[in-house]
C-alpha positions as CSV (number, residue, x, y, z in Angstrom):
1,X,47.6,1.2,22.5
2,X,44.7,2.9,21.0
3,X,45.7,6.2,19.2
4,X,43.3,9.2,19.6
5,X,42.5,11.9,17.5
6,X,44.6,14.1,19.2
7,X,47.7,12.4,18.5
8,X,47.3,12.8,14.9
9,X,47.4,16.7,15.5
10,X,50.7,18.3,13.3
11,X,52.2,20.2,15.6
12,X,55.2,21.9,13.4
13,X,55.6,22.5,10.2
14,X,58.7,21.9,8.3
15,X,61.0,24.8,6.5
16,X,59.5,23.2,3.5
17,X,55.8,24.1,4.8
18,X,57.2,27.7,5.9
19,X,58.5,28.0,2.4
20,X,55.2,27.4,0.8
21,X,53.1,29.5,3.2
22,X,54.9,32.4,2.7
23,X,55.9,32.2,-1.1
24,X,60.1,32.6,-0.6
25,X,62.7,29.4,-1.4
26,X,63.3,26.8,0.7
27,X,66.8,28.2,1.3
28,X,65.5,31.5,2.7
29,X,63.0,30.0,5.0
30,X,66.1,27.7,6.6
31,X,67.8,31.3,7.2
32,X,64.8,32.8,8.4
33,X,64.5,30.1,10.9
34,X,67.7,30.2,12.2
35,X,67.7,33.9,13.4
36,X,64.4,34.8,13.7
37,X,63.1,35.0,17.9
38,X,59.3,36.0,16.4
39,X,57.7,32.2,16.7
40,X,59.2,29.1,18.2
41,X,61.9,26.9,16.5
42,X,63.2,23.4,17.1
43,X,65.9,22.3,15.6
44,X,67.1,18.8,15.8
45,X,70.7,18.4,14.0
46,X,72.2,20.7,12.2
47,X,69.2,20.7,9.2
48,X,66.2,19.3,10.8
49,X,63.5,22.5,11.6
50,X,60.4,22.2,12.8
51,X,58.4,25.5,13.5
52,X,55.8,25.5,16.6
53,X,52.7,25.8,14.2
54,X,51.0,27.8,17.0
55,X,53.3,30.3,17.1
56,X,54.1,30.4,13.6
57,X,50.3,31.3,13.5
58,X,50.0,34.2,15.5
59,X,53.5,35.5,14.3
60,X,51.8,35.4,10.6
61,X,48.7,36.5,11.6
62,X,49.7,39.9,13.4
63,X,51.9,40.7,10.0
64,X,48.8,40.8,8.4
65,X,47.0,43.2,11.3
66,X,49.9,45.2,11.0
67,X,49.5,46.5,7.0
């Protein structure tokens, strides 16, 4: 099967990546995750988040618009 250039696309990002984007601990990012409705979150298990990059996106981006 020959793989594409799309399929190589990241998606998600981890609550590690969420973590880093928007400077709070790993922990908190976890927590936001599990109760936030503002962008899209998978979770697979009881630890395993990925966030709908997408989503994630525009949620940041309109916190920014808003200041």
């Amino acid at each position: 099967m020959e793989r594409t250039e799309s399929t190589n696309i990241q998606r998600t990002y981890t609550a590690e990546q969420i973590a880093q984007i928007l400077g709070i601990s790993v922990r908190k990012a976890y927590d936001f995750c599990a109760t936030t409705k503002e962008f899209k979150v998978i979770r697979i298990g009881k630890r395993c988040v990925r966030v709908h990059k997408e989503s994630f996106e525009k949620w940041l981006e309109s916190q920014f618009e808003a200041q």
